[in-house]
C-alpha positions in Angstrom: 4.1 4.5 0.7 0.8 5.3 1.5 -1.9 3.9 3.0 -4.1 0.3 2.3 -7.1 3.3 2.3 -6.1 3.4 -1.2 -7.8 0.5 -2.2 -9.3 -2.6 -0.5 -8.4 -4.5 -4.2 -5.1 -4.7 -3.5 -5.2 -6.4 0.0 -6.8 -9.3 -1.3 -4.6 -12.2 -1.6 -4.2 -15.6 -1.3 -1.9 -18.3 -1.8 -3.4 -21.5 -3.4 -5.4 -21.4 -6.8 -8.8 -21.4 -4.9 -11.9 -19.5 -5.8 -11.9 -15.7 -4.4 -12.6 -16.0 -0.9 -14.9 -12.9 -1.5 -16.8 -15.5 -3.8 -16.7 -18.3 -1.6 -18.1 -16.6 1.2 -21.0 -15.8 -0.9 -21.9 -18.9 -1.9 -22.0 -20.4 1.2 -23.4 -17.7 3.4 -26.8 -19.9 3.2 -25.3 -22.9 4.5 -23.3 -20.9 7.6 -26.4 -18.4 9.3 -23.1 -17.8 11.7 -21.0 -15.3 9.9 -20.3 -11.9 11.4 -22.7 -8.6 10.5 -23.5 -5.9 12.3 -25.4 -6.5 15.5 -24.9 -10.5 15.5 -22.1 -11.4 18.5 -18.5 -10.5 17.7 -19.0 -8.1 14.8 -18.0 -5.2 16.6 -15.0 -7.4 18.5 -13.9 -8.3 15.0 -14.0 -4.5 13.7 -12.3 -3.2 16.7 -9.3 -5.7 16.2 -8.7 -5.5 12.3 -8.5 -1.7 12.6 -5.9 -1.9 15.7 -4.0 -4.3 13.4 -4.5 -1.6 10.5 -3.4 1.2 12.3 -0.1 -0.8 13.9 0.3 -1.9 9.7 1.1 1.0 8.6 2.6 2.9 11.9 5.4 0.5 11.9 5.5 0.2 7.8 6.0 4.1 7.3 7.8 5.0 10.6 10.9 6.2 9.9 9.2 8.3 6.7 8.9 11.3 8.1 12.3 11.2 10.0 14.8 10.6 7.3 16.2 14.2 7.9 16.9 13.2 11.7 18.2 9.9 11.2 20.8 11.5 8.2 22.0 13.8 10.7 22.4 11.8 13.9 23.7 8.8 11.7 25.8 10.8 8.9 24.1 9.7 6.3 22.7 10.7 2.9 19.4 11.2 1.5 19.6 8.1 -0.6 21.3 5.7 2.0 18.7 6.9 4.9 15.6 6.1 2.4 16.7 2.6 2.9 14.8 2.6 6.1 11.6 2.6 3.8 12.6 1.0 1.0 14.1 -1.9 2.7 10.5 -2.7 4.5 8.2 -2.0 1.6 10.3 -3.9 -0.9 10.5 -6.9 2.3 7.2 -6.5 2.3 6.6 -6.6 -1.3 8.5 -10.1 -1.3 7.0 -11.7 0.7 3.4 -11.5 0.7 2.6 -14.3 -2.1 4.5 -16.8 1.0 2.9 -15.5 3.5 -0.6 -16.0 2.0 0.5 -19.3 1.2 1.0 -19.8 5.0 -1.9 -18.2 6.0 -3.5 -20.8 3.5 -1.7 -23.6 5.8 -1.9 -22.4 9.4 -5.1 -20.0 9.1 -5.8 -16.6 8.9 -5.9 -15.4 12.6 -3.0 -17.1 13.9 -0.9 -15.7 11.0 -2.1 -12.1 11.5 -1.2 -12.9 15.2 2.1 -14.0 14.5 3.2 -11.3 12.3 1.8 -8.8 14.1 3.8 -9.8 17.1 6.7 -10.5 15.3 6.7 -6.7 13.8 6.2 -5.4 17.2 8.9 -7.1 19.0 11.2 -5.5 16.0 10.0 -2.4 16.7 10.8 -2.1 19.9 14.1 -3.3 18.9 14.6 -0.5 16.1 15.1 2.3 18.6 18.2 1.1 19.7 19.8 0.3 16.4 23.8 1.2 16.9 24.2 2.4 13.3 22.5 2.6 10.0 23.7 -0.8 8.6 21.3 -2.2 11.7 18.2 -0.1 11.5 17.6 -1.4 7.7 18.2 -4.4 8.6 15.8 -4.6 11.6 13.3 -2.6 9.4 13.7 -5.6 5.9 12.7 -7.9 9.0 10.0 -5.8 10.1 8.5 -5.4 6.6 8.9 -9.0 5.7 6.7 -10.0 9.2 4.3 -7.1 8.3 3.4 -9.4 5.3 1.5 -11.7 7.2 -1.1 -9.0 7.8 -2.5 -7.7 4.3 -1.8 -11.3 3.3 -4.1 -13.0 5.9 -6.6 -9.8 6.5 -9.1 -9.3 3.5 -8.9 -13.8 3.1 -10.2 -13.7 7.6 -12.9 -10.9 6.7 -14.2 -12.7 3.3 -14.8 -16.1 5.3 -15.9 -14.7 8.5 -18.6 -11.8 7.4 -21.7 -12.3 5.6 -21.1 -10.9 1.8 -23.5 -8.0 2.5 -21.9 -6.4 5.6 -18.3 -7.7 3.6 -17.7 -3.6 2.2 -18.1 -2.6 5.7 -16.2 -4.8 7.6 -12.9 -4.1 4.8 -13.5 -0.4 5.0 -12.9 -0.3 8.6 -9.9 -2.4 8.1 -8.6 0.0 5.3 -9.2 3.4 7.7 -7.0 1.8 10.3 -4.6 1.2 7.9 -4.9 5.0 6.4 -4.7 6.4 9.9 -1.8 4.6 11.0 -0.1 5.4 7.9 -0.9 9.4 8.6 -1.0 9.3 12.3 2.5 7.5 12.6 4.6 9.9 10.5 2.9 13.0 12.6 3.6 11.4 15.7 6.4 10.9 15.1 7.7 14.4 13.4 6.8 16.1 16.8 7.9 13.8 19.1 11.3 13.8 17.3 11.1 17.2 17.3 11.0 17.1 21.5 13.2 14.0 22.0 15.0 13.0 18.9 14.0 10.5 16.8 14.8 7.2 18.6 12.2 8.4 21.2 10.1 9.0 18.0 10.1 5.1 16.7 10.2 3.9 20.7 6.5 6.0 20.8 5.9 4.4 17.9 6.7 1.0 18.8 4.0 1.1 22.4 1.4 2.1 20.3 2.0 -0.8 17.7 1.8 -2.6 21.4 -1.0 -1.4 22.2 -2.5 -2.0 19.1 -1.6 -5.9 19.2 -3.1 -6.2 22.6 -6.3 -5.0 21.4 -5.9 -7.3 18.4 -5.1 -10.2 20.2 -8.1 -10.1 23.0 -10.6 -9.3 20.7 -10.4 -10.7 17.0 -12.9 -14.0 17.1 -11.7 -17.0 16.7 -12.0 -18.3 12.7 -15.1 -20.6 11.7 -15.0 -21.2 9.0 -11.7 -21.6 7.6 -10.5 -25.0 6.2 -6.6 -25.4 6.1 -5.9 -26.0 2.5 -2.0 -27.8 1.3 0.9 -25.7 0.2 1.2 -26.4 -3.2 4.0 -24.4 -4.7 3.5 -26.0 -8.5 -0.3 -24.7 -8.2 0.6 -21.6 -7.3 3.2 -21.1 -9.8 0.7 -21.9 -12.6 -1.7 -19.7 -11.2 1.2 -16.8 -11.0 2.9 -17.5 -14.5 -0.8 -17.2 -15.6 -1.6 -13.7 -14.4 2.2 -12.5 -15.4 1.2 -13.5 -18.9 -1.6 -11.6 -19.3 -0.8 -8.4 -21.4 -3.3 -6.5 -19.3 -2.5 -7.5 -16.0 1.4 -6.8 -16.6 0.0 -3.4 -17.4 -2.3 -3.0 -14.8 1.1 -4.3 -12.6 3.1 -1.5 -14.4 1.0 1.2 -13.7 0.5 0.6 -10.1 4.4 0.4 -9.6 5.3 3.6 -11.6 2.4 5.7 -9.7 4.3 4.5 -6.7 7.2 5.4 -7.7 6.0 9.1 -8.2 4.5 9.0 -5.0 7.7 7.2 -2.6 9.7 9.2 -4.1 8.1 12.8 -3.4 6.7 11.9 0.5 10.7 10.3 1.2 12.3 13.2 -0.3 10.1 16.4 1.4 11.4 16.2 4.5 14.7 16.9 3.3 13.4 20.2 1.0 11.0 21.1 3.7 14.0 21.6 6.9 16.4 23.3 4.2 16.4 26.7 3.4 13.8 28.9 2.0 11.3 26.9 4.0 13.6 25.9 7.4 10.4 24.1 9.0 10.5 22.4 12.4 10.3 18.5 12.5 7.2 18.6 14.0 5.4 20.7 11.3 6.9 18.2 8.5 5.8 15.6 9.9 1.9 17.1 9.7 2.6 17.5 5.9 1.0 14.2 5.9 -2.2 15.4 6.5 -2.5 15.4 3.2 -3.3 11.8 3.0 -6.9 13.0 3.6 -6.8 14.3 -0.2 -6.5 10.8 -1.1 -9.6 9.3 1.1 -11.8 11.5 -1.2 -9.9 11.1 -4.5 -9.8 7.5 -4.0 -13.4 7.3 -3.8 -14.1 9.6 -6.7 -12.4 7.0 -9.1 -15.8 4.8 -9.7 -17.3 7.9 -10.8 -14.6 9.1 -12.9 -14.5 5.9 -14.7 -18.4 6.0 -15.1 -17.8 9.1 -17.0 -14.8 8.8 -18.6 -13.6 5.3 -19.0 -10.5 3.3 -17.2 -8.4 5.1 -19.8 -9.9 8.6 -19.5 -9.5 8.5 -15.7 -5.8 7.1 -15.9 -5.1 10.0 -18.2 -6.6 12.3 -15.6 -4.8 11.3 -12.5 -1.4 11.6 -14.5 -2.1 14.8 -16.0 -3.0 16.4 -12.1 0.1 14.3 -10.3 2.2 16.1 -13.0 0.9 19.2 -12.7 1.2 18.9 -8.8 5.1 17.6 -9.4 5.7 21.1 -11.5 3.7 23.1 -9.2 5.9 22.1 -6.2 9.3 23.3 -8.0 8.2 26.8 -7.0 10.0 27.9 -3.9 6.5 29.2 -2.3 5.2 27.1 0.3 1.4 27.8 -0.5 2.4 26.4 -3.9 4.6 23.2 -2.9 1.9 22.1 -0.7 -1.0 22.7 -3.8 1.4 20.5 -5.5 1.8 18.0 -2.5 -2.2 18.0 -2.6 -2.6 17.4 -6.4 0.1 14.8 -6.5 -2.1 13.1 -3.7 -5.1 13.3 -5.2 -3.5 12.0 -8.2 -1.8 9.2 -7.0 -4.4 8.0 -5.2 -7.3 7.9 -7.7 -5.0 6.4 -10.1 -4.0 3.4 -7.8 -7.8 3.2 -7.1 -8.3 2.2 -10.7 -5.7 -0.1 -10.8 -5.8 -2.0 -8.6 -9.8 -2.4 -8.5 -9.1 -3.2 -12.9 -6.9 -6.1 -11.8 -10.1 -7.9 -9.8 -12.1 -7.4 -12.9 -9.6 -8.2 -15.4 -8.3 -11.7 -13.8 -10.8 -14.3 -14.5 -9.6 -16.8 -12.3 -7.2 -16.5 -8.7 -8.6 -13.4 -8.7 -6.6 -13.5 -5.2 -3.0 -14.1 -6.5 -4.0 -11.2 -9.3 -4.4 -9.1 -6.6 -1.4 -10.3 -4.3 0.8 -9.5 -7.6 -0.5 -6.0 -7.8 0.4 -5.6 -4.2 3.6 -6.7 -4.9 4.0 -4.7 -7.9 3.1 -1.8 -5.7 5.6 -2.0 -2.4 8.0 -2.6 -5.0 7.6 0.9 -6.6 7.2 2.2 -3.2 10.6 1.0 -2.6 12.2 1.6 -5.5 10.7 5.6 -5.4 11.9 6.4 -2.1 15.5 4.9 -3.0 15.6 6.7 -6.3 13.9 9.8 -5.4 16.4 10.1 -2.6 19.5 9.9 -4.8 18.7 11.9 -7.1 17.6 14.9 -4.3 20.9 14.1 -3.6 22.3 14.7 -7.3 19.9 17.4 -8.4 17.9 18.8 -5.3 14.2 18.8 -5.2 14.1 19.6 -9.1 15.8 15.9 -9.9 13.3 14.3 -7.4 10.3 15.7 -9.8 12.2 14.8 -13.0 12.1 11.1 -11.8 8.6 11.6 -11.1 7.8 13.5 -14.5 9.4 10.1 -16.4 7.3 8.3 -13.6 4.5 9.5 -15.2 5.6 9.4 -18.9 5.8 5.6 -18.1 2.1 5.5 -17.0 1.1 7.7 -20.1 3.1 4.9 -22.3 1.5 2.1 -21.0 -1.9 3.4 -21.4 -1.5 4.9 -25.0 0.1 0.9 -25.8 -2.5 -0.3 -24.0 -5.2 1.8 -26.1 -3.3 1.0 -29.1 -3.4 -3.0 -28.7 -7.4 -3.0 -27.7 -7.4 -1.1 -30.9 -5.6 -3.7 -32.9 -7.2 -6.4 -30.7 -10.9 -5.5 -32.0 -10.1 -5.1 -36.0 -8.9 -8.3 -35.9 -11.9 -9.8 -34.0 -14.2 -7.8 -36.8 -13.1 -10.0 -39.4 -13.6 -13.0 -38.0 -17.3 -11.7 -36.9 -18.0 -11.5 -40.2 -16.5 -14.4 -41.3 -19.5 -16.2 -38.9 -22.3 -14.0 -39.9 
C-alpha cells in the first residue's frame, strides 16, 4: 500500500461524534496563546517526533513488500500465500482503526501513539525469527493491528496541539515521514536482502523502527490540551451507520478501495515479474522500483488543480484513464516500458486517492472524523484485498492476469462515477420541480 503522502484527509479520525478536531482547534486557538507554531518552544520537538513515527509507520507496514520473492523461496511458498504478509497487516490495520481512535479518545493521543508504536516495534524485532509462514502473518496481523494506534491518534495530537495556521505544515511533515518510510523501507530492504537474505532485511528494518521510537518518545511534547472524552460505542455507531448511509460517501468509500486494489495488487506482484525471466533483476534493484513513489508526491498534489479545471468527476475519469493505460503499457516485456507503466499507474493511483479521500471531508457534514476513519478503512482494506488477489492470480495467469484484475479494478471506479453522475443528474430534475413549485 502506499504511503499516508497520499493524502493527509484520510488520516484524520476519531472515535466519538465530536466536532473535527481540525475545527475545534480553530475555535479555540484565541483562548489557548500556547499551541505549537513554528518558532514558539517545542514546535520543532513535535515535528521531529511525528515524522520518526511516520517513517517507522510505514517501514514496518510495507516491510515485507518488496521481499515476497525471497520469502516464497526460503519458505516454499506461493505468490498468493506470501502476499499474506501484506495483506494480513493492512487489512489488521484497516480493522482496527475506528477502536483505536476510540481509545485514543479515552487514554489520549500521545500515550496511544506511544503505545502502539512500541507495541509494533517489539513485533518487529520478533518477525525476523518467524519459524514458518503460518507465524510471520501472524506476527505481521498483530503488527498492523498495533500500527493502528498511530494514524488513529496522529492528525487528532496535531489538530489540538498546533495553532490552525501552522496546522498544513505540521501534517505535511507527518505525511513525508510516512511517504519516506513507505519508499525507504522496501529499498532497504531489497538490498540488504540481496547481501544477507531477507530475515537480516526485516531485522534492519526492525532497528530503525527503534530508532525511530526513541526519537519519538524523547521528543514529542507532552498534550495540552486534550480532554479525555467517554467511550461511547452507541454514539459512535450512529455516527458510523450515518456516514455508511450516505450514497456519496459509500461511493467516495468505493472508489478509494478499488484504486487500492489496482495499486496492492501491481506493487505485491512486481517483484515476482521483475526476478523472472526476460528481466532476471537482482533483489536489490527491485526493491529501488519504489522510487517511484516520488511520481505520486507530485500527482498527489496536482489533484486541487485538476479538479479546479475539470471537476471531481473530470479528474476521477483522468486518473483511471492513465492508471489503465500504465496497467497495459506494463504487459509489454520491455523494461523501459513496464516501468512507464509502473510510473503512470503511480501517478494515477495517487491523484485519484487525493480526490477521494479529500471529497469525503467535504462531503460529510458532520463527524467529519469518523468519515474519514471509514475511508481509511475502506482503503487498507483494498490494499489488502489487491495484494491477495493480485497475487493469485500472477499465480493463475502471470503478470497479464495481475493487470486484468486491475483493468476490472478500474472498470469499477469508472461505474461508480458514471452512477454517481447519473444520480446528481436525477437528483437535480427532481429538485427543479419543486423550485418552481416555490417560485
Amino acid at each position: 500500500m502506499p504511503p499516508a503522502s497520499t493524502g493527509a484527509s484520510t488520516l484524520t479520525v476519531a472515535a466519538s461524534p465530536q466536532p473535527s478536531p481540525v475545527a475545534t482547534a480553530a475555535t479555540t486557538s484565541a483562548a489557548a496563546p500556547d499551541r505549537l507554531e513554528p518558532g514558539r518552544p517545542g514546535y520543532r520537538r513535535m515535528s521531529f517526533a511525528l515524522f520518526a513515527a511516520g517513517v517507522a509507520t510505514f517501514a514496518l507496514l510495507y516491510s515485507t513488500q518488496a521481499l515476497l520473492p525471497a520469502v516464497s523461496a526460503s519458505l516454499g511458498a506461493t505468490a498468493g500465500q506470501a502476499s499474506w504478509t501484506v495483506s494480513a497487516a493492512t487489512g489488521a490495520l484497516a480493522l482496527c482503526v475506528l477502536p483505536m481512535s476510540a481509545l485514543s479518545e479515552r487514554f489520549g493521543r500521545r500515550q496511544m501513539m506511544t503505545a502502539s508504536l512500541a507495541v509494533a516495534v517489539l513485533v518487529g524485532l520478533l518477525v525476523p525469527f518467524a519459524p514458518s509462514l503460518g507465524w510471520l502473518i501472524a506476527l505481521r496481523a498483530v503488527q498492523g493491528a498495533a500500527l493502528a494506534g498511530l494514524p488513529a491518534s496522529a492528525m487528532a495530537y496535531l489538530a489540538e496541539e498546533v495553532r490552525p495556521k501552522a496546522l498544513v505544515a505540521a501534517i505535511g511533515l507527518f505525511v513525508a515521514g510516512n511517504s519516506i518510510g513507505g519508499m525507504s523501507g522496501r529499498i532497504l530492504t531489497g538490498w540488504i536482502a540481496q547481501l544477507w537474505g531477507w530475515r537480516a532485511a526485516l531485522g534492519a528494518v526492525g532497528l530503525l523502527a527503534v530508532a525511530c521510537a526513541v526519537v519519538f518518545h524523547f521528543m514529542i511534547p507532552r498534550a495540552r490540551h486534550f480532554t479525555p472524552g467517554s467511550l461511547n460505542p452507541k454514539a459512535l455507531a450512529k455516527t458510523v451507520g450515518g456516514h455508511l448511509a450516505d450514497p456519496l460517501l459509500r461511493r467516495l468509500y468505493a472508489i478509494g478501495a478499488l484504486f487500492m486494489t489496482v495499486f496492492g495488487a501491481v506493487y505485491t506482484v512486481i517483484g515476482y515479474r521483475l526476478v523472472e525471466a526476460p528481466f532476471n533483476l537482482p533483489q536489490g534493484v527491485v526493491g529501488s522500483i519504489f522510487l517511484v513513489y516520488l511520481v505520486g508526491t507530485v500527482s498527489s498534489a496536482a489533484a486541487g488543480k485538476l479538479v479546479a479545471r475539470l471537476g471531481r468527476r473530470g479528474a476521477l475519469y483522468l486518473a483511471v484513464s492513465t492508471t489503465a493505460a500504465g496497467l497495459l503499457l506494463s504487459l509489454a516485456d520491455q523494461l523501459a516500458a513496464v516501468l512507464l507503466g509502473l510510473v503512470l499507474i503511480t501517478a494515477g493511483f495517487f491523484a485519484g486517492h487525493a480526490v477521494a479521500s479529500s471529497s469525503v471531508s467535504r462531503t460529510a457534514t458532520k463527524g467529519r472524523a469518523q468519515a474519514s476513519a471509514l475511508y481509511q478503512s475502506a482503503y487498507y482494506l483494498g490494499s489488502s484485498a489487491g495484494g491477495t488477489l493480485g497475487a493469485v492470480a500472477f499465480h493463475a495467469g502471470g503478470w497479464a492476469g495481475t493487470v486484468s484484475l486491475g483493468l476490472l479494478a478500474v472498470l469499477g471506479v469508472v461505474s461508480v462515477t458514471l452512477y454517481g453522475s447519473r444520480a446528481a443528474r436525477a437528483e437535480r430534475r427532481r429538485l427543479v420541480p419543486v423550485a418552481a413549485v416555490h417560485n
